[in-house]
C-alpha positions in Angstrom: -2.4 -11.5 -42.9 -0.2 -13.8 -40.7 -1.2 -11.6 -37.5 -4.8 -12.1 -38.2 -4.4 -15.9 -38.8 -2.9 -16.1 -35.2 -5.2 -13.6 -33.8 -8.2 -16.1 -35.2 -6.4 -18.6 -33.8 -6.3 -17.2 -30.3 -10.3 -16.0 -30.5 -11.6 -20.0 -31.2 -9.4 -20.7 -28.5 -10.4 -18.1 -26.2 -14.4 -18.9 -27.2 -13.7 -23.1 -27.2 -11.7 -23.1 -23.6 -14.4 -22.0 -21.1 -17.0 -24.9 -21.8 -14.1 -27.3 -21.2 -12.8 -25.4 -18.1 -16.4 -25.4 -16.8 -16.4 -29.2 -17.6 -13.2 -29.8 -15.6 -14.5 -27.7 -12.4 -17.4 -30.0 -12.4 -14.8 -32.8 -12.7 -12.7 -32.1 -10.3 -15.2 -31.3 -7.8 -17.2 -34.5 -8.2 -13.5 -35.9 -7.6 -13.0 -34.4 -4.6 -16.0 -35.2 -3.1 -15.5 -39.1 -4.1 -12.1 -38.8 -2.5 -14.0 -37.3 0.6 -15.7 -40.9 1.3 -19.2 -40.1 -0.9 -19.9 -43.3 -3.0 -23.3 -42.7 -4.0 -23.4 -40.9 -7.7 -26.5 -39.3 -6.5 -25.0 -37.7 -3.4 -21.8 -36.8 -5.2 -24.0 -34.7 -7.7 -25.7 -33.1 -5.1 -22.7 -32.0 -3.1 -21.3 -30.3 -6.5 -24.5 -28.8 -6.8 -24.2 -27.4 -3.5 -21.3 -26.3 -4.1 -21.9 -24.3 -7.4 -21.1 -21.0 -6.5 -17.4 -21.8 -5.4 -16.9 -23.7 -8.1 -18.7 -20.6 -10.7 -15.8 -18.5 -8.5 -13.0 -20.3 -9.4 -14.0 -21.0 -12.8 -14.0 -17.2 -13.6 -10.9 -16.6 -11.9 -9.0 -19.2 -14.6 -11.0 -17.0 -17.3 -9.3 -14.1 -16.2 -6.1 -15.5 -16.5 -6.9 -17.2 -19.1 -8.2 -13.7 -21.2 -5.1 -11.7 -20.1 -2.6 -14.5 -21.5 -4.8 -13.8 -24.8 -4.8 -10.2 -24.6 -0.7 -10.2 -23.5 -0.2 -12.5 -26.2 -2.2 -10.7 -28.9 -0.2 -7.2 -27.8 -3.5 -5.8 -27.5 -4.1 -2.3 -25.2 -7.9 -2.1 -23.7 -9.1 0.8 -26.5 -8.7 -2.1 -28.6 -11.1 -4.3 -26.7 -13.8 -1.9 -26.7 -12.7 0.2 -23.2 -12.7 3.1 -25.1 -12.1 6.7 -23.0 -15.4 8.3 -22.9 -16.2 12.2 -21.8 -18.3 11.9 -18.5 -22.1 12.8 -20.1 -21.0 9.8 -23.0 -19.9 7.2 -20.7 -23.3 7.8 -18.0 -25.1 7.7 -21.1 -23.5 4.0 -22.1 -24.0 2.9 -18.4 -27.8 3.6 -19.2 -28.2 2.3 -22.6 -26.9 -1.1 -21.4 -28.1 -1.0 -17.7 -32.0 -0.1 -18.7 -32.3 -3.2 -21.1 -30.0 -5.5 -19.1 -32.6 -4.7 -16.1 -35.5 -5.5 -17.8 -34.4 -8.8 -19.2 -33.2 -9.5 -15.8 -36.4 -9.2 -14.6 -38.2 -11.1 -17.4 -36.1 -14.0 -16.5 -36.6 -13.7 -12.9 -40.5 -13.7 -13.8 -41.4 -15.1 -17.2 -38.4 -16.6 -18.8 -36.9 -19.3 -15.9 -40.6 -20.2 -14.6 -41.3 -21.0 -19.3 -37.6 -23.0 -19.1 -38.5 -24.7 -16.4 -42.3 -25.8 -18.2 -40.6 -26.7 -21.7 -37.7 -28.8 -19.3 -40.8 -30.4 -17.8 -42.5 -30.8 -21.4 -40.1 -31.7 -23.2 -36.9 -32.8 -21.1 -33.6 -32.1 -20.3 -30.0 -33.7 -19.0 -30.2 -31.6 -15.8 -33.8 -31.2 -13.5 -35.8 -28.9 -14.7 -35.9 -25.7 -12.0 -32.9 -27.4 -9.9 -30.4 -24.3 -11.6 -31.2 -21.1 -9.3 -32.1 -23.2 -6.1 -28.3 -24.7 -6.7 -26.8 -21.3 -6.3 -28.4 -20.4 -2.7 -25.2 -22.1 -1.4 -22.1 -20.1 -0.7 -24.1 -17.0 -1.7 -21.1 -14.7 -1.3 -19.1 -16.7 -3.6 -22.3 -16.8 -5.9 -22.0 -12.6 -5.7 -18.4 -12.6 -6.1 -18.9 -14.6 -9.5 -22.1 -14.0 -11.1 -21.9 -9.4 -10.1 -18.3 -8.7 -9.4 -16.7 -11.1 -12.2 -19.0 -12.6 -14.8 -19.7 -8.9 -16.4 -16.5 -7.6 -16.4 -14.8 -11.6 -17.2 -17.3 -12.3 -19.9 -17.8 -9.4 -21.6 -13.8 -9.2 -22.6 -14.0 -12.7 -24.2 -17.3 -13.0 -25.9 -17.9 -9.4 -26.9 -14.6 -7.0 -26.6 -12.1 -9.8 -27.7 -13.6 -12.2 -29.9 -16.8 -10.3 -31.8 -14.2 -7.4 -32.5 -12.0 -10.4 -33.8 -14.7 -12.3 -35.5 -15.9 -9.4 -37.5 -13.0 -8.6 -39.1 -13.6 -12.0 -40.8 -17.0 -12.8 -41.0 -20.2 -10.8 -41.6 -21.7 -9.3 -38.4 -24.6 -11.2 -38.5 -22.4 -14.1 -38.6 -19.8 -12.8 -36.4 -23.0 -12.3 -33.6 -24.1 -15.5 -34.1 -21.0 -17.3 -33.4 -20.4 -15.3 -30.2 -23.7 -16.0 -28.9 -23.3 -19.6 -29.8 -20.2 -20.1 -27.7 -21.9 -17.8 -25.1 -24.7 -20.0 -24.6 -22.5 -23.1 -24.5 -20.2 -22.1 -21.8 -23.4 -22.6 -19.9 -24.6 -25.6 -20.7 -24.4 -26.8 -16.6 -28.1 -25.2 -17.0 -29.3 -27.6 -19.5 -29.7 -27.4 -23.3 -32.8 -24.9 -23.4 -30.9 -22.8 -20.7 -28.3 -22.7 -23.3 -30.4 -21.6 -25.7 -31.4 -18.8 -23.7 -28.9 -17.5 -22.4 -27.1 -17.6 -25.8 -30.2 -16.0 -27.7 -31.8 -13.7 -25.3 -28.7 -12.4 -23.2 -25.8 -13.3 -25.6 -28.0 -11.5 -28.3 -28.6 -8.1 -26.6 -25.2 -8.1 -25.3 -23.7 -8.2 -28.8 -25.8 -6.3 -30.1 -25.0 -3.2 -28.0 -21.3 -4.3 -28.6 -21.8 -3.6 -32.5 -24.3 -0.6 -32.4 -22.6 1.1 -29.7 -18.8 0.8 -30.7 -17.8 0.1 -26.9 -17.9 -2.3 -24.3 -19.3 -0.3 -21.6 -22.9 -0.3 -22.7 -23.0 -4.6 -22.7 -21.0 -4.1 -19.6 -23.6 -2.6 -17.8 -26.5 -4.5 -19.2 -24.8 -7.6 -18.0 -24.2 -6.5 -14.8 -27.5 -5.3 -14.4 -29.1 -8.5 -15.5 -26.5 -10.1 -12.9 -27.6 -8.2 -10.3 -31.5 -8.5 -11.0 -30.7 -12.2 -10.8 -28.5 -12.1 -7.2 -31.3 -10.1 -5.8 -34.2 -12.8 -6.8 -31.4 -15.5 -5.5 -31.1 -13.6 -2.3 -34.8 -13.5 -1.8 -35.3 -17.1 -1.8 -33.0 -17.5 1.0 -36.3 -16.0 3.0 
């Protein structure tokens, strides 16, 4: 009972941290740029703006670490996570489950989804500009690929799916356990604004957990996040023309 206490312990950590990391990159980088002779508030915002991508890179580099510390400190081997070894024709099979539904909401959001946030933004309001999030990332674009298709997938899907839904199912209902993991999902991106967080945490957080808990493995929400991920680098990438 102890072990799960401290293992429960470790997951609210693990799901509170990255909001607050993200927080302190922002920080830090609106710092910098102060210390770099900008004075205006407006220009500082717009140099950290410009400067997303890096800043996305780095942030997801502390998450590593951040995840293996839990994992190392939990005693924890990868089966455990959700990297379970799978025969060849089961694993492909995964890949497509997650990859075919991570595609098609990545091109919903390309197409329906971010042009509707940015209308209810408009409508209704916002703390960031409505429409200002994917233009941002157009700077540093290999940073923006190193961070959003090589990391985020792999980065992301150990905390809030392998790690903590695994953890916070052996407490609370699934429905319950889902719901928490999506919520903290959605709120480590809250530099998109409060409907971005909503969804992101509903729409992506959602099908990611729920081909966690109906496939028993990691690899399926794996590939549907990269997928999406890569959808979304490719519309980024086209902008740049």
């Amino acid at each position: 009972m102890a072990e799960k206490r401290t293992s429960l312990k470790l997951t609210w950590l693990l799901l509170g941290l990255p909001p607050v990391i993200f927080l302190l990159g922002i920080v830090i980088a609106s710092i910098y740029y102060g210390f770099q002779g900008q004075t205006d508030p407006g220009q500082i915002s717009q140099s950290v703006a410009n400067s997303m991508s890096p800043i996305l890179l780095i942030i997801q580099i502390v998450l590593l670490a951040l995840f293996l510390w839990v994992k190392r400190s939990s005693n924890l081997n990868w089966g455990s996570i959700g990297w379970k070894t799978l025969p060849t024709q089961r694993l492909w099979k995964e890949i497509l489950i997650g990859a075919v539904p991570g595609a098609v909401l990545g091109l919903l959001y390309v197409f329906a989804l971010s042009p509707l946030l940015t209308a209810v933004q408009k409508a209704v309001g916002d703390y960031v500009p409505a429409g200002k999030l994917l233009p941002s990332l157009r700077s540093g674009l290999l940073a923006f690929l190193a961070a959003d298709v090589l990391m985020a997938p792999f980065v992301e899907e150990n905390i809030y799916r392998g790690f903590a839904l695994t953890r916070l199912s052996q407490r609370y209902s699934q429905p319950i356990a889902i719901l928490i993991s999506c919520l903290f999902f959605g709120l480590f991106h809250w530099a998109g604004g409060f409907w971005y967080i909503l969804l992101v945490g509903g729409a992506a957080g959602g099908l990611f957990a729920t081909l966690f808990a109906r496939r028993g493995n990691i690899v399926a929400p794996y590939a549907a996040h990269l997928a999406l991920n890569l959808v979304e680098f490719v519309f980024v990438l086209g902008m740049m023309r």
